[in-house]
N, C-alpha and C positions, 0 to 999 in steps of 0.2 A: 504493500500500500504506500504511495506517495500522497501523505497528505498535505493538504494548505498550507498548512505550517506542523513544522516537529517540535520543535521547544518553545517552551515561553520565554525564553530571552536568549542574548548571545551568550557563550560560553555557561550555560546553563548552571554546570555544577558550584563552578568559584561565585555566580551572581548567586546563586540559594543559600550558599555559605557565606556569602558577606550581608543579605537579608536578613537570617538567622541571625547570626552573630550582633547584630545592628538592635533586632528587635529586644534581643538578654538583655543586652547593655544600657538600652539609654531606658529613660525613665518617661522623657516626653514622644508620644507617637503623630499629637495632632501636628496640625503647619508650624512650622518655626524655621532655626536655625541654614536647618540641611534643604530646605526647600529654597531658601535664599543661595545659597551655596552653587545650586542647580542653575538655577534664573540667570544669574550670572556666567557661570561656564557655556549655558546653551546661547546665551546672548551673543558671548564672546565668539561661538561657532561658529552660527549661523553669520553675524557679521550685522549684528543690528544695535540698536544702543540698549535696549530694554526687551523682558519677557517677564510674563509676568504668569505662573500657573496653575494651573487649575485640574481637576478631577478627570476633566475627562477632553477630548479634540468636540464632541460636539456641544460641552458646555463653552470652550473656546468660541464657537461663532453664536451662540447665545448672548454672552457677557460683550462679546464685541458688538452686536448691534445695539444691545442694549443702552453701553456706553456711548456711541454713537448718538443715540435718540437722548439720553439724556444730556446731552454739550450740543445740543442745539442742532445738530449738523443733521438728523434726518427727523421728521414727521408722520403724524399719520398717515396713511395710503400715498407715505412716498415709491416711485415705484424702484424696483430693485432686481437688475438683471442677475442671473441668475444662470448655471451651465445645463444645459438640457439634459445630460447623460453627467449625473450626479449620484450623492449619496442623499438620503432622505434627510440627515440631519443638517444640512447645505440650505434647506429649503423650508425645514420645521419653523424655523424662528423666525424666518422673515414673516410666515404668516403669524403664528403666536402671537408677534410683535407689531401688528395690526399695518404692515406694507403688504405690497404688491407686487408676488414674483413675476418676474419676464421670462419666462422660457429662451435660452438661444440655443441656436443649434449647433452642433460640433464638427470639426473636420473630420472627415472620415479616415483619414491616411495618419492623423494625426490622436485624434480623439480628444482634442480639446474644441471650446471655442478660438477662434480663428478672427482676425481685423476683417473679414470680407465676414463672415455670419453676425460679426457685433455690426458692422455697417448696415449690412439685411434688417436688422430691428431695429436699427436707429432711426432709418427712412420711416421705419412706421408707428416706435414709442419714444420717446424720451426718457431715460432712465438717471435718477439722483446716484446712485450705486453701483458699480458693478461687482457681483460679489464674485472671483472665478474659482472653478474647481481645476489646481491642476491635476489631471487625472493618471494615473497610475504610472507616475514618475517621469512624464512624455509634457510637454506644451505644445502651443502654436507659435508664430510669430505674437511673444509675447509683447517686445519692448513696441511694434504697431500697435499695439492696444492699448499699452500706455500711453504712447503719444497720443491716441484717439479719447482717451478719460481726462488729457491733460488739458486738449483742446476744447472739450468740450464741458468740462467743470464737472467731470463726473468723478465720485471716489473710487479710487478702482483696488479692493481689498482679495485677496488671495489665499482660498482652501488649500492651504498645500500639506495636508495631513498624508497624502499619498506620495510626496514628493519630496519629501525630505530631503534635500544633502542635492539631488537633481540642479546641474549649471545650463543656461542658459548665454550662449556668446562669454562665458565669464563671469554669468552673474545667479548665483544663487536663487531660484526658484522661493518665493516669500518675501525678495527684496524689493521688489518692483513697484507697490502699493504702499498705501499709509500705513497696513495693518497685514498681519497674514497668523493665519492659526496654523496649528501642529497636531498632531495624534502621536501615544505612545501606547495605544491597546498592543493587545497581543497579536504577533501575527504582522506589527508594520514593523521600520526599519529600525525601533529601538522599543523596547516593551517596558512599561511602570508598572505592567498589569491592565491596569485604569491610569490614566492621565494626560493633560492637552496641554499647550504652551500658545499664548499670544505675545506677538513679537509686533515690534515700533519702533521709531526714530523719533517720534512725536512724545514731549515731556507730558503735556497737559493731560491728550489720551493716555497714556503710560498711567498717571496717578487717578486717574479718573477708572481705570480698569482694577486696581487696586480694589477702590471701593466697591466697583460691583461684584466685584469678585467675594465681597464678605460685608454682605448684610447693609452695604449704604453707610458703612463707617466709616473714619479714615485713620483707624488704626495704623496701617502699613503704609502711610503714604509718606510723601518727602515732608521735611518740617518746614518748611517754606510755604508745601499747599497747605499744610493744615493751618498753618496763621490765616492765610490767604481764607479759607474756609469758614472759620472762626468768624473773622470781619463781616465777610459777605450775608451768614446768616447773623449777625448782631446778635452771638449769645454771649449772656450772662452768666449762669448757673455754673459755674466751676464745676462744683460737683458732677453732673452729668458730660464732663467732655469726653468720657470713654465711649458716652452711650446717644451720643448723636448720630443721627439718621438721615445724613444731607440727600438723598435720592433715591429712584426704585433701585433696585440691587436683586441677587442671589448668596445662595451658602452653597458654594460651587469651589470650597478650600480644599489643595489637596492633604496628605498626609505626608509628615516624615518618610515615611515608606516611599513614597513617590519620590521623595526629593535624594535620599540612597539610592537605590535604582537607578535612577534619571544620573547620577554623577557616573554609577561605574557601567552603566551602558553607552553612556558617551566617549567612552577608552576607546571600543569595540567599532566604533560606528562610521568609522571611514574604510576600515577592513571591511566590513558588511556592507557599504557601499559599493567596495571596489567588486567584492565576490559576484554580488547580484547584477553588475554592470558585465562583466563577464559569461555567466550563464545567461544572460539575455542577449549576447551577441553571438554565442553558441547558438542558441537558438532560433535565432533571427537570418540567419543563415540560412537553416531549414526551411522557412517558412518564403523566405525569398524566392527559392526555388519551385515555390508550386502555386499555378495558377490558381488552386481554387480558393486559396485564401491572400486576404488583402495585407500588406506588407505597410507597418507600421511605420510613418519616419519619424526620423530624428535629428535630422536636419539643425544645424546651428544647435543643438545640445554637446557640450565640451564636457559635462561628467551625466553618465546615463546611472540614475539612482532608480531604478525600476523596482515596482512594488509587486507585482506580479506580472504573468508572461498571457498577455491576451491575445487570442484564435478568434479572426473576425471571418465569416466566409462568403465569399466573394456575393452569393445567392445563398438567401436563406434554407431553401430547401437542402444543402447540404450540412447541416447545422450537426444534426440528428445522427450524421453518418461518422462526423469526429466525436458529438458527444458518447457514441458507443466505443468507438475504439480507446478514447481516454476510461472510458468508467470499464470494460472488459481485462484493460491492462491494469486495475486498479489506481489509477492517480484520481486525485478529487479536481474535482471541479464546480467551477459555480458562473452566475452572470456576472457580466461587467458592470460592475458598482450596481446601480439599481434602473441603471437601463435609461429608457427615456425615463423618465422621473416624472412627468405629468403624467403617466398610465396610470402611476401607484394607487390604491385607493386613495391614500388622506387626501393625495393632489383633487383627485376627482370629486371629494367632497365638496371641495370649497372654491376649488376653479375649473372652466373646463381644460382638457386633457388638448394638447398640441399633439399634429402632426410634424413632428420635425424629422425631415429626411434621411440626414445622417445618425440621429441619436436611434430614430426609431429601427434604423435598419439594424444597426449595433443591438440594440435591443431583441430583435428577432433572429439574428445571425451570428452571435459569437458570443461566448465566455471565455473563463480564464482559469488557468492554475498557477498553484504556489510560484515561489522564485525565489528563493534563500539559500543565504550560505551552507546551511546542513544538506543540500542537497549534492548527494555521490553521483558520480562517472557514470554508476552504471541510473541511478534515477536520471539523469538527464538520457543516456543513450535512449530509455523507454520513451519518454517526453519528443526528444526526436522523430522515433519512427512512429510515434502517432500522428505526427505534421507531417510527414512527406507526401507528395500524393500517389496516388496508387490505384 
């Protein structure tokens, strides 16, 4: 059996024994010290000035819209583009948070949104936000998109929970926007367990995400906002400074645990970079060679951080013929993130459901398997000759 993922973190044993050993020792397990500790090193990575974390990737674009709406910058049924071939939790909050997802549609050679499909919906919405998903370690012509959000006064913020560590011309996939969130579930390029990261350049969103992050305080913030804060609402009562409530917010804190983890999967995590860029070029090889499935580019990516190895086919009626041979060789498989994302039910509740041509075809024509460093010689030779065609 090759499944989707085999361990729950890199180097599995020494990460259980530094957990363990972590949990005997200290005495505090809620957010503190070592979650600080984390913010910083991952800030430092990734090459941003600030991160600030949280429980989970999809509390990350929670807490980000939220923060957002709260500094003024978005509104009720502001509208808010959005990646057609998404994850559900990409899409949750915009509505939760009472805006209006845009559906756009994605490259198909690519699988992201594209400057020519943001163009396509711009001719026809005007959108305050772009929120994008970058999708399973791959982009489009990103930096045309941002010229395009720049020119046109749109915020242009970045899912890149699938993309971690992924370069772009030389530029870090998360950097490109005001804002970009992270995932560390199980299964992506670094594991907490449970845990997200929001990352920024921006001082004011940085301290403003603090507070949403815990309960509308400013506990954690810098001592400069919290004078700043103090002033603004005219309190008096001393006593109550711990327990002021300057905005809506969440309890979306992680644990010490997350912030352990999160330090010594960061050791690992350009090794697992490198591995998983490698098996996707093994692979990609294969899949080149046969017409009946469509060949993913990569075009202007200088580090390919792939999250899994996606099988699109060219015509959906062939779908059915790879998903046999992947599930008779035993490898797991599943759909590409959640496909067109307006099929979903929730979508359908509350808006109608889009025909978008490239996500829906992705949708009807292709999934994916694992792509990680634990994967052997001979799990990829299998993975292989299930792509060839034949």
């Amino acid at each position: 059996m090759i499944p989707l993922m085999k361990v729950a973190f890199s180097y599995e044993q020494e990460s259980r024994k530094v957990l363990s050993d972590f949990i005997l020792s200290n005495k505090q397990l809620s957010m503190g010290e070592q979650c600080r500790i984390f913010e910083k090193q991952f800030a430092k990575w990734q090459g941003r000035k600030y991160a600030v974390l949280v429980n989970s990737g999809s509390s990350a674009n929670l807490v980000l819209l939220q923060t957002l709406k709260n500094m003024g910058m978005l509104n009720d049924k502001d509208a808010i583009g959005i990646s057609g071939l998404t994850w559900a939790t990409n899409v949750m909050p915009v509505i939760q948070l009472g805006f209006e997802p845009v559906p756009i549609d994605c490259d198909l050679l690519t699988l992201n949104v594209s400057s020519i499909t943001l163009k396509e919906t711009l001719d026809k919405k005007k959108i305050k936000v772009l929120f994008l998903t970058n999708a399973l370690g791959f982009c489009s012509d990103i930096d045309n998109i941002r010229d395009i959000c720049e020119e046109k006064g749109i915020i242009l913020l970045e899912d890149n929970c699938e993309s971690l560590g992924t370069e772009y011309k030389g530029i870090k996939l998360g950097n490109l926007g005001l804002a970009s969130t992270f995932s560390f579930f199980v299964a992506h390029h670094m594991s907490t367990i449970e845990g997200g990261m929001i990352c920024t350049d921006d001082q004011e969103l940085y301290n403003n995400l603090l507070m949403v992050r815990a309960n509308g305080w400013n506990r954690n913030v810098e001592t400069d906002y919290k004078i700043k804060l103090k002033k603004e609402v005219k309190w008096e009562d001393e006593f109550y400074l711990l327990y002021i409530f300057y905005d809506l917010a969440f309890n979306v804190r992680p644990t010490e645990i997350t912030g352990i983890l999160g330090q010594k999967q960061l050791t690992y995590l350009d090794e697992t970079i490198q591995k998983r860029g490698q098996n996707y070029t093994a692979l990609n090889e294969i899949v080149s060679d046969n017409r009946e499935l469509v060949t993913i580019g990569h075009r202007n990516i200088t580090v390919n951080s792939n999250f899994a190895f996606p099988i699109v086919c060219q015509v959906p009626h062939n779908r059915d013929k790879y998903i046999k041979r992947f599930t008779t060789a035993g490898i797991e498989i599943r759909p590409i993130i959640g496909g067109n994302i307006t099929m979903q039910p929730f979508y359908k509740k509350y808006f109608t459901p889009m025909y978008l041509k490239n996500a829906s075809h992705i949708h009807i024509s292709g999934f994916y398997c694992g792509n990680y460093p634990e994967l052997t010689k001979s799990d990829l030779d299998t993975i292989s000759f299930c792509l060839r065609e034949r």
